[in-house]
C-alpha positions as CSV (number, residue, x, y, z in Angstrom):
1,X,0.0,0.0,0.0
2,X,1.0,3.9,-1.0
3,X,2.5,5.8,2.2
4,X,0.1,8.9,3.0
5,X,1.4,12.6,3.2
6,X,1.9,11.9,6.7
7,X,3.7,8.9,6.4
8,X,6.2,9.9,3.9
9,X,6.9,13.2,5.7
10,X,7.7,11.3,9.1
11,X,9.7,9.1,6.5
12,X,11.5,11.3,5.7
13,X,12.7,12.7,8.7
14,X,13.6,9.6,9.8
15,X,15.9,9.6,6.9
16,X,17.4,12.7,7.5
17,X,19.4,14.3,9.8
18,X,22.9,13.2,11.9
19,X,21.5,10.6,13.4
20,X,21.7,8.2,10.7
21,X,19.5,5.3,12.2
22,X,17.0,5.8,9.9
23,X,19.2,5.7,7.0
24,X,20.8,2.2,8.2
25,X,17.8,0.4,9.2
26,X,16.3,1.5,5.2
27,X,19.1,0.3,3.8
28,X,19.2,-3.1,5.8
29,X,15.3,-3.6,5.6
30,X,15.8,-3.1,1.7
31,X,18.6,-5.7,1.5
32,X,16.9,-8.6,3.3
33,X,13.7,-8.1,1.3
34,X,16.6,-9.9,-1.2
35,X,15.0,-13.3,-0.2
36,X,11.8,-12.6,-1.4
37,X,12.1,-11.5,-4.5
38,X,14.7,-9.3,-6.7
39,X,11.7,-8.6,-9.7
40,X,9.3,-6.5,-8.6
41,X,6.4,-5.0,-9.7
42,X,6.7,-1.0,-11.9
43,X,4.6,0.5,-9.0
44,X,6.8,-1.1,-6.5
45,X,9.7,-0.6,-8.7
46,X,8.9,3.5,-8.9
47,X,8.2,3.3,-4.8
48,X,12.0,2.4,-4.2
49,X,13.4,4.7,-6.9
50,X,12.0,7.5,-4.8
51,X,12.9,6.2,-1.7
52,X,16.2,5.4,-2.5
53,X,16.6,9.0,-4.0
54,X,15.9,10.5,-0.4
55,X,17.8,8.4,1.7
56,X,20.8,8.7,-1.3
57,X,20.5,12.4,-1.1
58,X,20.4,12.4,2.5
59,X,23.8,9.8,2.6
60,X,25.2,12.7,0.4
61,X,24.1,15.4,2.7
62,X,26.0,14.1,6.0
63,X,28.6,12.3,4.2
64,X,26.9,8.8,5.3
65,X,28.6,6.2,3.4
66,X,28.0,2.8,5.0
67,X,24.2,2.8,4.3
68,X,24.8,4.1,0.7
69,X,27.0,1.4,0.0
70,X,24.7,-0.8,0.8
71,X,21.9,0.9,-1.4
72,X,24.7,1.4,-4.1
73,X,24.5,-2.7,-4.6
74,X,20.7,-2.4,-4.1
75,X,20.5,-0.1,-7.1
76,X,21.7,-3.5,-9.4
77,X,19.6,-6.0,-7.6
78,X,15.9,-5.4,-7.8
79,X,14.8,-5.0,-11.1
80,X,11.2,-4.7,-13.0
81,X,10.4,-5.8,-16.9
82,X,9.0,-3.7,-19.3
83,X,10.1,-0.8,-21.2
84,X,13.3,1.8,-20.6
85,X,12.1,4.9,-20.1
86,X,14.4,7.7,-21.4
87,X,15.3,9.9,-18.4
88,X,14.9,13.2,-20.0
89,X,18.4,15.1,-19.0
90,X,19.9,12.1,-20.2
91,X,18.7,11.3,-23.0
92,X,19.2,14.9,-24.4
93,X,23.3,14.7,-23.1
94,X,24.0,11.3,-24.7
95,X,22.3,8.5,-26.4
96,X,22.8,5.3,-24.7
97,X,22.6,1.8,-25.7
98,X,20.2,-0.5,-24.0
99,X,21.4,-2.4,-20.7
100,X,21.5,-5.4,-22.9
101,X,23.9,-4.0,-24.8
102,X,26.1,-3.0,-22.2
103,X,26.0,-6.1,-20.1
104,X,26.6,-8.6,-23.4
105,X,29.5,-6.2,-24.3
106,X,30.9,-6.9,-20.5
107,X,30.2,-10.8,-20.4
108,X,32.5,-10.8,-23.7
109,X,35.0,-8.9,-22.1
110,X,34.7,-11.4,-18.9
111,X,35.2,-14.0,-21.0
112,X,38.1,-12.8,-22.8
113,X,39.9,-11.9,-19.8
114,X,39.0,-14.6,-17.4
115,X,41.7,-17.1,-17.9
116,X,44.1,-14.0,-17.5
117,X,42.6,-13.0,-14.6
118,X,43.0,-16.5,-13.3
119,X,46.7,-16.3,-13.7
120,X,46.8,-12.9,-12.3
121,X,45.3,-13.6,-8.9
122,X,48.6,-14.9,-7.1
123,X,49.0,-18.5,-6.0
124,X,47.1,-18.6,-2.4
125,X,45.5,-21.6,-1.1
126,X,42.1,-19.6,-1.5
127,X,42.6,-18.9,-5.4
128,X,39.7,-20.7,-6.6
129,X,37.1,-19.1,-4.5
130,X,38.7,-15.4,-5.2
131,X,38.3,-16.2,-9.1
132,X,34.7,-17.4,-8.2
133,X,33.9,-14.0,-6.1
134,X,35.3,-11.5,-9.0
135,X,34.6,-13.7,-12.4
136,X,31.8,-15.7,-10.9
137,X,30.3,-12.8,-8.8
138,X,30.7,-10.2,-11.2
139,X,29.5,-12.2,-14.5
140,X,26.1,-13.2,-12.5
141,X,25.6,-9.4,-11.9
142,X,26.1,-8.6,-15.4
143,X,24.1,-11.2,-16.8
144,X,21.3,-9.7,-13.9
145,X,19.7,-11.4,-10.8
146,X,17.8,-14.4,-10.3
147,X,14.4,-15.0,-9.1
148,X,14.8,-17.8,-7.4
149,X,13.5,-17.6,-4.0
150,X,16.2,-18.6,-0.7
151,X,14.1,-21.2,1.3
152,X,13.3,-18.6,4.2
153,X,11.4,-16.6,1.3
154,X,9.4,-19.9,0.6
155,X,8.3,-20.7,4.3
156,X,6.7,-17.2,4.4
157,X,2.6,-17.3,4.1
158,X,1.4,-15.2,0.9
159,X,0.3,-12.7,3.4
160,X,3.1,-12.0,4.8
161,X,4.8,-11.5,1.4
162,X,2.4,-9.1,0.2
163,X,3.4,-6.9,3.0
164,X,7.4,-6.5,2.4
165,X,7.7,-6.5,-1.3
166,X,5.4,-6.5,-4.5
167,X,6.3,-9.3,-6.6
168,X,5.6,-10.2,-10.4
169,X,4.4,-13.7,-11.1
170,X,6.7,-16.3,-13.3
171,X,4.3,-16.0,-15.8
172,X,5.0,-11.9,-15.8
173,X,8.9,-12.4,-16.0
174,X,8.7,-14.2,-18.4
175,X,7.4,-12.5,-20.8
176,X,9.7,-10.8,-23.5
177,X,10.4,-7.4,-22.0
178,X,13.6,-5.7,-20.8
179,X,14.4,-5.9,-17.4
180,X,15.1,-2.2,-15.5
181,X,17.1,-1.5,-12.9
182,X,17.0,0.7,-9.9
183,X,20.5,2.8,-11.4
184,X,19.4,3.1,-14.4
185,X,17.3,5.7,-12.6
186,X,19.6,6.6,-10.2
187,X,22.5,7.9,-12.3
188,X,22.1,11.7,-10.8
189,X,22.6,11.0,-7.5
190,X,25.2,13.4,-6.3
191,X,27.2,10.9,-4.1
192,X,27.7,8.9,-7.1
193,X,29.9,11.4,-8.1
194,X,31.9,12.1,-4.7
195,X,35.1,10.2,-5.2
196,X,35.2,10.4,-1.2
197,X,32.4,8.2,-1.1
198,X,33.7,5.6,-3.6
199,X,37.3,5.4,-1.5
200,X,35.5,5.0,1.7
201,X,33.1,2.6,0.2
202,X,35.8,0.6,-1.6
203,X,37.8,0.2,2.0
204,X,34.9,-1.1,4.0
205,X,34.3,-3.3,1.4
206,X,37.3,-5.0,1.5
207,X,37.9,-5.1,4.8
208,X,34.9,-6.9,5.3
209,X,35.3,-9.5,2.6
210,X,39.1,-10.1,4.5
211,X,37.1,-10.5,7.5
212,X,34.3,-12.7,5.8
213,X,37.2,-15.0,3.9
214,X,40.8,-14.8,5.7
215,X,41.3,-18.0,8.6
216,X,43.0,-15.0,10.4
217,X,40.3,-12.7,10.8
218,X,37.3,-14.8,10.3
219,X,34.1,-14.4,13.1
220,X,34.4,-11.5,15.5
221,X,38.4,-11.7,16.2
222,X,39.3,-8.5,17.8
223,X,42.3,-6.3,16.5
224,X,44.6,-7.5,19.2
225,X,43.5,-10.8,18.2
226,X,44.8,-10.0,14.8
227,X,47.9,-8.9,15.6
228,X,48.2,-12.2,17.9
229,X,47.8,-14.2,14.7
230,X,50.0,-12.3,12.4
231,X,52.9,-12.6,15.3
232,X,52.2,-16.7,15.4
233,X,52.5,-16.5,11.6
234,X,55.4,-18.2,9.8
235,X,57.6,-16.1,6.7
236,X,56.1,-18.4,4.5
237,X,52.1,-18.0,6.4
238,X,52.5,-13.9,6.2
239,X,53.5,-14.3,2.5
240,X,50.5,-16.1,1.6
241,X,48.1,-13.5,3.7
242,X,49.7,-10.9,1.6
243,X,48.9,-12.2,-1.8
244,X,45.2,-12.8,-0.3
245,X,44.6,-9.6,0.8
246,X,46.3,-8.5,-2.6
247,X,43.6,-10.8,-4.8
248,X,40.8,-9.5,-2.7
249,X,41.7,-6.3,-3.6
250,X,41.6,-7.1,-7.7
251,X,38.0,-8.6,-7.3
252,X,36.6,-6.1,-5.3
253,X,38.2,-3.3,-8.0
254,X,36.7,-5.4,-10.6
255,X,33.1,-5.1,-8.9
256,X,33.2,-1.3,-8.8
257,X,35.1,-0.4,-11.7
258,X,31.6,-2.6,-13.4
259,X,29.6,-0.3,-11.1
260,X,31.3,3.0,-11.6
261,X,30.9,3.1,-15.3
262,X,27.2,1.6,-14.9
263,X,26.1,4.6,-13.1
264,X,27.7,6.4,-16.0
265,X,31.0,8.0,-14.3
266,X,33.5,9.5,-16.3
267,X,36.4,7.5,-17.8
268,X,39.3,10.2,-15.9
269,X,37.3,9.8,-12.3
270,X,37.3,5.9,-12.7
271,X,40.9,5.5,-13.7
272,X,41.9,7.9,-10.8
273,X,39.9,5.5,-8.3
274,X,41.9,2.6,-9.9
275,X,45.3,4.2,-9.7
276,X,45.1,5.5,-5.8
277,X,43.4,1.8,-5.0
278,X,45.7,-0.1,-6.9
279,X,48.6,1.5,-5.4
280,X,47.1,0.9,-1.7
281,X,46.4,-2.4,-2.5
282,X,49.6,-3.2,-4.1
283,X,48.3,-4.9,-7.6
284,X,51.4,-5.6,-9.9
285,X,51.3,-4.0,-13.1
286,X,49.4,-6.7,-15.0
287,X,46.6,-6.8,-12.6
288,X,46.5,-3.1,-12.8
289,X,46.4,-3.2,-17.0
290,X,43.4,-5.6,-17.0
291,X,41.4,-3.4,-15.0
292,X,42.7,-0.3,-17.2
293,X,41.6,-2.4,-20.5
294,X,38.4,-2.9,-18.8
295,X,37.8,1.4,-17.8
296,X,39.1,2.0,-21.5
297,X,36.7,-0.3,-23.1
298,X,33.5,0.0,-21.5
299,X,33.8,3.7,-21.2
300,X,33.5,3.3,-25.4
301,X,30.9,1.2,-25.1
């Protein structure tokens, strides 16, 4: 059901302000709705975009990064099929090609570069499942987001469903129609364009993923904890930590390179993000072409 004047205005100032509560719980609420369904229906569809504009614009306001990250990957999950409508400043700056386009043009490049990338990501005994996270991860973005429902969606009564998000039926998804996502509607949003936000979004991130995947850090190990582990560490242990935090690095610079250029960023702005992150992350010079070749080509795209 459509929020009332009253409920949209108390909305918003939920959204808004220093304390950022608001802005957290949106983003987190909007996230776990995942499980019921990414494809949703145009009303619902139209609903978020304006809500996510808001609480984006409000992120942007009071330099709020962590829920906007989290909205940033939102913005290439949920989805509705039907027809692109041109967004009108837009469309009069630069014709576009159709998402299709741009994704199939990004799968070739994936494919074309994965056995390279394979190579690339340094001998670790987590090698396979880093290639998985950026090819595998990425590709499945590109080629857009299932339907399929996690097992907690199932278990849910109708009812319930009908009160969290608005889905389309199998039949409706499957008919021939293009499927729109949230950026594509997005694309203004000022933080998009603060590099600040990009840096800080890149680092948590990554740090997260090293927490999520590295023996070392995995569960809730405190810093001291950390540096326990690292002193217990063998030449040969620390080496191998190295190159993983290295190859965590690539795939997550993969991911929002793809983004970056999605929400239509410049080619100078996303080679500069590369170039400071890179050199943080110390990628060798071959890691740091491939994702060069990548800027340079879909920027032509």
């Amino acid at each position: 059901e459509d929020l009332d004047q009253e409920e949209k205005a108390r909305f918003g100032e939920l959204c808004s302000g220093e304390n950022g509560k608001g802005r957290e719980w949106f983003a987190r609420y909007v996230s776990a709705q995942r499980c019921n369904s990414k494809c949703v229906s145009e009303q619902t569809f139209y609903r978020l975009m304006q809500s996510f504009a808001l609480v984006l614009f409000e992120c942007h306001q009071m330099d709020d990064f962590s829920p906007a990250k989290n909205l940033m990957t939102m913005c290439f999950t949920y989805y509705y099929v039907g027809k692109t409508h041109a967004l009108p400043l837009e469309a009069k700056e630069k014709p576009t090609g159709s998402i299709d386009s741009y994704l199939k043009s990004a799968n070739i490049w994936l494919a074309e570069k994965k056995d390279i990338a394979e190579r690339l990501l340094k001998n670790t005994s987590a090698k396979t499942e880093n290639v998985k996270g950026f090819f595998g991860g990425l590709e499945t973005k590109l080629k857009g987001p299932t339907t399929k429902k996690s097992n907690e969606g199932e278990d849910k009564p109708k009812e319930k469903l009908k009160k969290t998000v608005s889905m389309q039926s199998p039949e409706e998804e499957e008919k021939k129609g293009e499927k729109i996502y949230l950026y594509m509607h997005l694309k203004q949003q000022p933080i998009w364009h603060n590099l600040r936000f990009w840096n800080a979004a890149f680092f948590d991130a990554v740090h997260c993923e090293r927490r999520k995947r590295s023996p070392t850090t995995r569960g809730n190990a405190g810093e001291e904890e950390e540096k326990r582990c690292w002193c217990h560490m063998t030449q040969e242990e620390r080496d191998d930590s190295l190159r993983f935090n290295e190859n965590i690095t690539f795939g997550q610079l993969g991911t929002f390179i793809h983004n970056m250029l999605a929400f239509g960023l410049n080619k100078k702005l996303c080679s500069d993000f590369l170039k400071k992150q890179a050199t943080i992350g110390n990628l060798d010079e071959e890691q740091y072409k491939l994702l060069s070749d990548h800027i340079e080509q879909m920027a032509t795209e």
